[in-house]
N, C-alpha and C positions, 0 to 999 in steps of 0.2 A: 514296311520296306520301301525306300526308294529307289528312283531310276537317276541316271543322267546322262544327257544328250552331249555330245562335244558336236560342234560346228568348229570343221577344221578349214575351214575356206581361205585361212592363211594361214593352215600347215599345222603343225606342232610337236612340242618337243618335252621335256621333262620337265624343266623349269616353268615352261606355259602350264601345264595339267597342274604342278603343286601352284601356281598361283590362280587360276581359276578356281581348282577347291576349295581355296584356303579365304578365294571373296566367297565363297556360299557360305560363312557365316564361322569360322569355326578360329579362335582365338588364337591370333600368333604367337604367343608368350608359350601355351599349351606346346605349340607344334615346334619351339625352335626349343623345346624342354624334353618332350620324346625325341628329337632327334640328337641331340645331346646325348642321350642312352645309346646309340651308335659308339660313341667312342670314336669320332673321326675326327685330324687333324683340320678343321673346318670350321669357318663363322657361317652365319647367315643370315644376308639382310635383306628384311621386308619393306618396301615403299611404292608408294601411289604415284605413277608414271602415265605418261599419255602417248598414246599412239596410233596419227592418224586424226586427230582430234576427239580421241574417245580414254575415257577413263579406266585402268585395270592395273591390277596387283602384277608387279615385278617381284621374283625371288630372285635373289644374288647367292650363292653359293662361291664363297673366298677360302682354300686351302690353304692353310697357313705354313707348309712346309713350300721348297724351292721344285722340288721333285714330285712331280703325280706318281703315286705309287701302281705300280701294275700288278693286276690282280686277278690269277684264277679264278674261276668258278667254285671250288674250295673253299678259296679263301674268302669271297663272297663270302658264300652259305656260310661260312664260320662265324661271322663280323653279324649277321643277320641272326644267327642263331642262338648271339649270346646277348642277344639286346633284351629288352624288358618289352619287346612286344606280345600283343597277344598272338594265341597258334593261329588265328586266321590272319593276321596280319605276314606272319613271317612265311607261312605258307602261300601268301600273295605274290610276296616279294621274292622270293625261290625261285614260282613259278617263272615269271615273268624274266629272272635273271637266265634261267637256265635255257629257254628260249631265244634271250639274245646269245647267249653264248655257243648255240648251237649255228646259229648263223655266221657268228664269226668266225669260228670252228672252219663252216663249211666254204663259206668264200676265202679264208687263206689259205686252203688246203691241209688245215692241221688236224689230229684228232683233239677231242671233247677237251680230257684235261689237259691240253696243253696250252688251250688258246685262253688268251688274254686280252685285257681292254686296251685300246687306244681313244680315239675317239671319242667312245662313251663315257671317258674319265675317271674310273673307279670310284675314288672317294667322290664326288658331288655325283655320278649315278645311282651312286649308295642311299644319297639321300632323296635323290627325286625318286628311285623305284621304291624305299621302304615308304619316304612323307606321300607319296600317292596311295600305294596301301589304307597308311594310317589315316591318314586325312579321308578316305571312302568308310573306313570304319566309323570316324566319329560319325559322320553325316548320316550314317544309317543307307548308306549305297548298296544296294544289290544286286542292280541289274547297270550295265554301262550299254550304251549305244553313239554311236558316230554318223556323223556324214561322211561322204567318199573325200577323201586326202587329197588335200593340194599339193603336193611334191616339190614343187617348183621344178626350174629347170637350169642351163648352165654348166659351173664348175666350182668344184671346192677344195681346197688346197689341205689336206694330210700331210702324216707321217709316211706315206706310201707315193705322193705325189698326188699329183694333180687328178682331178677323179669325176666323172662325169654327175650330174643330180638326176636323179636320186642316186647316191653312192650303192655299192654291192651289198653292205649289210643291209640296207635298207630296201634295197630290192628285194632280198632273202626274205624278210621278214614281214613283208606287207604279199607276200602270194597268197593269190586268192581275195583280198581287200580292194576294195575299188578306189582306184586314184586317177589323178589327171593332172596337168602342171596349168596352170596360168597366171597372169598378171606380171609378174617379175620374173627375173632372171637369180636364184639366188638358193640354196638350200634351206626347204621349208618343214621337211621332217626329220628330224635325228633320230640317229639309231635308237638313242631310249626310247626316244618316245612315241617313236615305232615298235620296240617290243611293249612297252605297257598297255596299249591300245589294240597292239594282236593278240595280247595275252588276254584282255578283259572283256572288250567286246565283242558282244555277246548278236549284234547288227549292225551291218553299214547299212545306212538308208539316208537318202533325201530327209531334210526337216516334215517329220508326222505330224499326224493328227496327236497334239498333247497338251495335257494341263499342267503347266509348272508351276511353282511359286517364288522361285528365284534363279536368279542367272547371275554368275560368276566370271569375270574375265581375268586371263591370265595375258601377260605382255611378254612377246616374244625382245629380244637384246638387240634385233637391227629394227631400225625406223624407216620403212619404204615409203617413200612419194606415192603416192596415189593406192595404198593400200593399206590398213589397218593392220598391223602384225600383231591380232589379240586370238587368243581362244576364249572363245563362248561356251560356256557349259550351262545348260538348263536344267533343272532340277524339280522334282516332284513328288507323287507319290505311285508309286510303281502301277499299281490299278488305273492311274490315265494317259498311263500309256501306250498306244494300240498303233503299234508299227502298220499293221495288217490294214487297217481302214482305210492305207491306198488299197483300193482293188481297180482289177481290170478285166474289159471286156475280151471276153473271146470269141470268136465270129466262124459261122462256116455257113456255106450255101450249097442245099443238094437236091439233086433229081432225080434221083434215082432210089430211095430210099422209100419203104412205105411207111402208112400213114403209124401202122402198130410197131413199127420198129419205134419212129421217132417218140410215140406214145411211153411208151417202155425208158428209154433214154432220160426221157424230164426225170423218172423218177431217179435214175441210177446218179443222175449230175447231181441230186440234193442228195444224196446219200456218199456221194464224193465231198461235197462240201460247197457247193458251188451258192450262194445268196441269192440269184435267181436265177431262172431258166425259162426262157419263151422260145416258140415257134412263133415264124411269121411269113406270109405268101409269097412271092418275089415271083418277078419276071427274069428266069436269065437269058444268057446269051442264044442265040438263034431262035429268042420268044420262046424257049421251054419253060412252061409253071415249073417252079422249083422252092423251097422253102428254106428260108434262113433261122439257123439255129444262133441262140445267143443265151451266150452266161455269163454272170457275173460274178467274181470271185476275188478274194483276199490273194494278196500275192503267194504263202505260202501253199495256195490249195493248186495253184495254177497247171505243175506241171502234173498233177494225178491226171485234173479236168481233160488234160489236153490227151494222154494218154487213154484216157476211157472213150473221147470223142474217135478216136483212130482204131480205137478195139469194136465198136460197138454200133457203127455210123456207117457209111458208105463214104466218109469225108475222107479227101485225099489230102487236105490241108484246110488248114486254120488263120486267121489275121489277131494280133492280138494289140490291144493297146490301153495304156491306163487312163483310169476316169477319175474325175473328185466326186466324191459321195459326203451327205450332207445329211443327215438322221435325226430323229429325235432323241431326244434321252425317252428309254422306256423302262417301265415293269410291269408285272402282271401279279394280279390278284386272283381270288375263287369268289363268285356270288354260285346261291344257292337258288335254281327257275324249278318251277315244281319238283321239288325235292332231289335236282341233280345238280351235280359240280359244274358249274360252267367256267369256261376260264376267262380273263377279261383282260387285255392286253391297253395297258395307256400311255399315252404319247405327251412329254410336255417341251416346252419350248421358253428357257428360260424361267422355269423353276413353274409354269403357270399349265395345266391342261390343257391339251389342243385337238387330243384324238381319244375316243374313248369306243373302240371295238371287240366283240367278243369272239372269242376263238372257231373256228367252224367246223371244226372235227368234234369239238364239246358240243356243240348249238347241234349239229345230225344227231349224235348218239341219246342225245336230249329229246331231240326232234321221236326218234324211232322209240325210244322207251314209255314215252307218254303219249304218243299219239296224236303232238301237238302241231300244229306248222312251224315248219324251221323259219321264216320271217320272226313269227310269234314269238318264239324259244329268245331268237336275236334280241328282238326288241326290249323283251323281258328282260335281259341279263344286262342291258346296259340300262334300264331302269331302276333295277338291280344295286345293280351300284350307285348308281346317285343316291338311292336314301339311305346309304351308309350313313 
């Protein structure tokens, strides 16, 4: 299974996501032949466009009748349901409509089946929410993730009037999504492609710690001065990619706390999740000895850590702030030190061995059964291993 990363730092939209996908590798003759099984009155053309002075796949989407046709939610799912896609395809594409059309719903004040597309254009949203679907099928997509949205800012001219950026559906549908407006004055995410991105993604986050193999760019239809209007989509293999590997520190300092409380605590924070956990002496304010507790943790563990420090601590507050963390690639093996399983933890660095230490809860229990010294035990099991 793979991952992919969208970097929306100039926004995006329906047309951008089906042309980012469609550079990660996957044949346009194929994609403008499944979309064809839609049945919509609609061409569509693919070419190599620049923006910004950078290179990426433009989708055109040309309806060939004079009239956009407007289209329930019904009628959607109907047109969806009779295509020749697969059931995870069309169930994609459902989802993601029914979402937008809940927003639309809710900012015109209508109910569900009543509300209809403007803006999102029915037949060519048709084909960017199904060719996004389909295009994440061929590529073997499974997990989707984002950076925070660039919105833009401004105003943009409707069927309803004149309308601030981000417009309402699009407010509706990015709650909860982290966004921000800069660089231009312009509308930088559409309603699609605001519902396919609240629909699929799965994190917003800052560019992670990841291994890809290819990057995709899609070209958004205006050409901004001093701004690239592409989407970046990275792609990989879902196993390297570890949102979590930003972690951060969480900090407190206290004096009033004894020494078997805080004892107690290191263990309860590794048993919340926390990557490490130290005490350290400190001088606080009016020269009282006082000791600073500090943990390190993956963003999702953070807010347990923080709630066990206030349960558990005499801390009346916390400082928290994120660090870059830098690791080896590891695994661990079994060598056998007079007839006990010892565990042996190895560190390499660019494909080469750099750290080769043995477990120390293996090395005691080793140490206590033989009656050997735990230095000994150690040294053994990493000698151990070398004559593998």
């Amino acid at each position: 299974m793979k991952y992919v990363f969208f970097d929306a730092s100039s926004g995006l939209s329906g047309d951008m996501i089906l042309g980012a996908l469609l550079d990660l590798g996957v044949d346009h003759a194929l994609f403008k032949d499944r979309m064809a099984g839609l049945r919509l009155p609609a061409e569509i053309a693919v070419r190599r466009v620049r923006r910004g002075g950078f290179s990426a796949l433009k989708v055109d989407v040309h309806i060939r009748e004079d009239r956009q046709v407007e289209r329930t939610f019904a009628d959607v799912e109907r047109v969806i349901l009779r295509s020749r896609f697969s059931g995870a395809v069309k169930d994609r594409a459902v989802a993601i409509f029914k979402r937008l059309f809940q927003a639309e719903a809710k900012v015109h004040g209508r109910r569900f089946r009543d509300a209809h597309l403007h803006e999102a254009g029915a037949d060519d949203a048709l084909i960017d929410v199904a060719g996004s679907a389909f295009l994440a099928e061929e590529l073997g997509i499974g997990e989707f993730y984002s950076s925070p949205l660039n919105v833009g800012s401004g105003w943009v001219k409707t069927s309803h009037g004149v309308l601030p950026v981000p417009p309402p559906a699009v407010v509706e549908l990015l709650k909860g999504v982290p966004v921000y407006s800069a660089w231009v004055e312009s509308e930088l995410v559409t309603p699609t492609g605001a519902a396919i991105v609240s629909t699929l993604v799965k994190k917003f986050t800052r560019l992670p710690e990841l291994v890809y193999d290819r990057i995709g760019r899609g070209a958004g239809s205006k050409d901004f001065p001093g701004l690239s209007n592409v989407l970046q989509a990275f792609t990989g293999e879902a196993r390297n990619f570890r949102e979590e590997r930003h972690v951060h520190i969480i900090e407190a300092t206290l004096d009033d706390a004894s020494p078997q409380l805080l004892a107690h605590f290191l263990e309860r924070a590794f048993e919340e999740g926390a990557l490490d956990a130290t005490l350290s002496p400190v001088v606080m304010k009016k020269n009282r000895l006082g000791t600073k507790l500090t943990l390190l943790a993956e963003a999702d563990k953070m807010d347990a850590l923080i709630e066990a420090v206030f349960r558990e601590t005499t801390s009346i507050g916390v400082r928290t702030f994120p660090v870059e963390r830098r690791v080896l690639e590891r695994r661990f093996e079994k060598v056998r030190v007079a007839g006990q399983a010892v565990g042996v933890k190895i560190g390499s660095l660019g494909g080469r061995e750099v750290n080769v230490q043995p477990e120390y809860e293996d090395c005691l229990k080793a140490s206590r059964r033989t009656g050997r010294p735990l230095k000994e035990i150690a040294q053994l099991a990493v000698r151990e291993y070398f004559r593998r």
